[in-house]
C-alpha positions in Angstrom: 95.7 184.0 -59.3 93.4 182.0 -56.8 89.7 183.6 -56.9 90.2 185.1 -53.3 94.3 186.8 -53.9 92.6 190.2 -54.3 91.0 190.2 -51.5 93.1 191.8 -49.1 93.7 194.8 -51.4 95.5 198.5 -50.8 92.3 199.5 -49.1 94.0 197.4 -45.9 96.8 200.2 -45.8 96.2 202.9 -43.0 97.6 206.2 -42.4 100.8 204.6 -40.2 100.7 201.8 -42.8 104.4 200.9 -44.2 105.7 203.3 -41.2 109.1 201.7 -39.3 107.4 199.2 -36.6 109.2 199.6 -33.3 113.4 198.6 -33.7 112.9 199.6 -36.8 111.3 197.5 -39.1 109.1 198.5 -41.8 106.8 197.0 -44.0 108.6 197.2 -47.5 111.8 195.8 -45.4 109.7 192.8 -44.9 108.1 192.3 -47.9 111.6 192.7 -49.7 113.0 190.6 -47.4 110.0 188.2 -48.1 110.7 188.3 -52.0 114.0 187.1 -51.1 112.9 183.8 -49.4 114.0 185.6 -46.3 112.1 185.7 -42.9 110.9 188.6 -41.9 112.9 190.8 -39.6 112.0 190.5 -36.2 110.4 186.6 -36.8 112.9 184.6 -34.6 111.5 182.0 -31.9 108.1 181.8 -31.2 107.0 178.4 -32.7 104.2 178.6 -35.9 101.8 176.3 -37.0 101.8 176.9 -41.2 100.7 172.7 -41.7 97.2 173.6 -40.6 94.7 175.6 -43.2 92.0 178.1 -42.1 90.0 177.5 -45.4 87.3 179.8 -43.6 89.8 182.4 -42.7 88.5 184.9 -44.5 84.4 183.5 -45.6 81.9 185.3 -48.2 78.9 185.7 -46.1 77.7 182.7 -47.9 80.1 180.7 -46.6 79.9 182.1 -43.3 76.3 180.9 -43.0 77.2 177.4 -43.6 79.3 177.6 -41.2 77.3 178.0 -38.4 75.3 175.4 -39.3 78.5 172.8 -39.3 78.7 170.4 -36.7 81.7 171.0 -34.1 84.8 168.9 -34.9 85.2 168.3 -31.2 82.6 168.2 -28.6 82.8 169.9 -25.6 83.6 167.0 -22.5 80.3 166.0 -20.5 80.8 167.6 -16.9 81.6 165.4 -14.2 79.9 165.6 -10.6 82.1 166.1 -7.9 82.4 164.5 -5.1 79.4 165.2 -2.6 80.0 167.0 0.7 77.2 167.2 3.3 78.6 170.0 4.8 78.7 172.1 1.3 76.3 175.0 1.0 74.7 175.4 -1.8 75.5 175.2 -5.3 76.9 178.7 -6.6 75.7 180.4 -10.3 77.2 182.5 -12.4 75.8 184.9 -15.0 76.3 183.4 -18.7 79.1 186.1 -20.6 76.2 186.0 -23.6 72.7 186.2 -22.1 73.8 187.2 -18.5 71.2 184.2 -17.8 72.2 182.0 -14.1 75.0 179.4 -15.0 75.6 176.6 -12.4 78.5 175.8 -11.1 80.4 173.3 -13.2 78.1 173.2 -16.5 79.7 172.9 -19.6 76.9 175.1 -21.1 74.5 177.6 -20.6 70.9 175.8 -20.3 69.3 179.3 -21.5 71.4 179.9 -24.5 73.4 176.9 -25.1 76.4 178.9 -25.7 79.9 177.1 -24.0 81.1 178.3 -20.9 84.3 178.6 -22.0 85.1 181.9 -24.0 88.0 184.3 -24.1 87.5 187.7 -22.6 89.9 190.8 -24.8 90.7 193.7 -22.1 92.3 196.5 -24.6 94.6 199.8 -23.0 95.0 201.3 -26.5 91.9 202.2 -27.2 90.2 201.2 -23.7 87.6 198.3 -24.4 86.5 195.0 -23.4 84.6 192.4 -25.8 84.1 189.0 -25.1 84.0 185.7 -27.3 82.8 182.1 -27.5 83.9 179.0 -28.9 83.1 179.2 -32.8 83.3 180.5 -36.2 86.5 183.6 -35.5 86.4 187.0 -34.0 87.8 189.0 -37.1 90.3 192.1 -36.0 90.4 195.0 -38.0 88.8 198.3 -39.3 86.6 196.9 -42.2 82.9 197.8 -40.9 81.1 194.9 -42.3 84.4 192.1 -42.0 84.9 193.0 -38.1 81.7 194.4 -37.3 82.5 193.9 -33.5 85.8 195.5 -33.3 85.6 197.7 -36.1 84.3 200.9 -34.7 86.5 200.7 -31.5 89.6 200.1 -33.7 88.8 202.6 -36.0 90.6 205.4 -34.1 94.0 203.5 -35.0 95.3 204.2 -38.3 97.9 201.2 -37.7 95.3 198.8 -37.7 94.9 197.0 -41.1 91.1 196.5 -42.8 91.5 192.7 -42.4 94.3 192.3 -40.2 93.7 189.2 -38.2 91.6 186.5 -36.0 91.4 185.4 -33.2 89.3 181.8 -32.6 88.5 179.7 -29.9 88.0 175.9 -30.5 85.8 173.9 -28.9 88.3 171.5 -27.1 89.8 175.1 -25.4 92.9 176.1 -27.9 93.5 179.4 -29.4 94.7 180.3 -32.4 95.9 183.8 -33.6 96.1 184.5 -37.4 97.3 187.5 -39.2 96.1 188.5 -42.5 97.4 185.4 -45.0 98.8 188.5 -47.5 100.6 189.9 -43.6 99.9 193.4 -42.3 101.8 196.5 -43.3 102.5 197.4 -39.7 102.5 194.2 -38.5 101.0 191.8 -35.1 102.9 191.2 -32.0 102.4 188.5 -28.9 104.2 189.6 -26.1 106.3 192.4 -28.1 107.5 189.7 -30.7 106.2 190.2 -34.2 104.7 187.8 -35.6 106.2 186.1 -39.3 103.5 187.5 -42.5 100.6 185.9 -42.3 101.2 183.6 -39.3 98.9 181.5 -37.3 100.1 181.1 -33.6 98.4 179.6 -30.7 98.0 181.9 -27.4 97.4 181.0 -24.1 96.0 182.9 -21.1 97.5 186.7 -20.1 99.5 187.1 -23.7 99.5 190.4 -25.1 98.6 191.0 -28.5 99.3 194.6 -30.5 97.6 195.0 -33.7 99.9 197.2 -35.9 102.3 200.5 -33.9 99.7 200.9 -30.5 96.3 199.2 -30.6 97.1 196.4 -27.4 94.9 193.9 -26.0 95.6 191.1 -22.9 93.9 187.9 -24.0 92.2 186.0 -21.0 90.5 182.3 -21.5 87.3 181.7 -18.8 85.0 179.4 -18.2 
C-alpha cells in the first residue's frame, strides 16, 4: 500500500453516500463492476486524460507550501498593443476578481496583486453561491473543513457531497482540468449530466455543468 492509499477513507461517505445515482446507478454497482475490470456504468463517451499524473492532487500542507513557491510551467503570453485609433476614447479598466484593484484593458495581470486575469468564475443553483478562482495550485471540492476550506461550508448542506471529492484547476496557458477523487466518489461527478469514470480527470471548457454527487450543481465559466 502506497503511503497516501488511506487517505480517502470511509469518513468521505455521506448520508446519500452509496444511494442509486440518477438511472439508477449506485456506488457498490460500480465498484463491483470496477473489480471486474469493467467500466463503470454510465462512463461511455466523453474523452479522459488517465496519461497525465496530478502528483499534487491531493498535497500535505507541506507540500502545498512548496508549491506555491514553484515556478509556473508555462508563462502567461506578454499582451500585445492593438492597433491605435485616434478616434478611440479612452482606455477602459476593470476591477481585478481578487483585490477589486483597476485592471486595464488588455493586461495580462493585475499591477496591484499580480494575480492573472484569467480565472474561472463557479455560479452554483444547488446550494446558491458564487466563488471565483485563479490560475494555480487547485480549487479542492468537497465537505472536509480544512481540505476545501473555500467550498466546504457552502457544500456542507449536501450530504451527497464526498469529504475529498474533486478539483478543479486552471493552468496558466488557460485549460481546465476536472478531477474526481483518484479512489472515485460514492455518488459520483457529472459534466453535462454524464458521469464521470472513478477517479477521472477531464478537461471543461466554458458553460459546462458540473454536479457533485445526487444535487449539488455548478455552471463553470472561464474570464479574463
Amino acid at each position: 500500500m502506497r503511503e497516501d492509499d488511506d487517505f480517502f477513507l470511509n469518513d468521505d461517505l455521506g448520508e446519500e453516500d452509496a444511494a442509486p445515482g440518477p438511472g439508477g446507478t449506485d456506488a457498490a454497482g460500480d465498484a463491483g463492476e470496477a473489480l471486474e475490470g469493467k467500466p463503470p456504468t454510465a462512463q461511455r463517451q466523453r474523452p479522459v486524460d488517465r496519461g497525465l499524473a496530478d502528483d499534487d492532487f491531493f498535497l500535505s500542507e507541506a507540500d502545498d507550501a512548496s508549491l506555491d513557491d514553484a515556478p509556473e510551467a508555462v508563462r502567461l503570453p506578454p499582451w500585445t498593443p492593438q492597433p491605435s485609433n485616434d478616434t478611440a476614447g479612452p482606455v477602459e479598466s476593470a476591477a481585478c476578481w481578487s483585490c477589486a484593484q483597476p485592471v486595464p484593458a488588455g493586461v495580462a495581470r493585475c499591477p496591484e496583486c499580480q494575480e492573472s486575469t484569467r480565472h474561472l468564475r463557479l455560479t452554483g443553483t444547488r446550494p446558491a453561491f458564487e466563488l471565483r478562482h485563479g490560475v494555480g495550485p487547485p480549487l479542492r471540492l468537497g465537505r472536509h473543513p480544512v481540505w476545501a476550506a473555500q467550498l466546504a461550508a457552502v457544500l456542507s448542506c449536501e450530504p451527497g457531497v464526498s469529504r475529498h471529492h474533486a478539483t478543479l484547476r486552471l493552468t496558466p496557458s488557460g485549460d481546465l482540468w476536472l478531477r474526481e477523487n483518484p479512489h472515485g466518489t460514492p455518488n459520483g461527478t457529472y459534466v453535462n449530466d454524464e458521469r464521470l469514470p472513478r477517479g477521472a480527470r477531464v478537461a471543461l471548457k466554458d458553460g459546462d455543468v458540473v454536479r457533485l454527487g445526487r444535487h449539488a450543481t455548478f455552471t463553470v465559466r472561464l474570464e479574463g
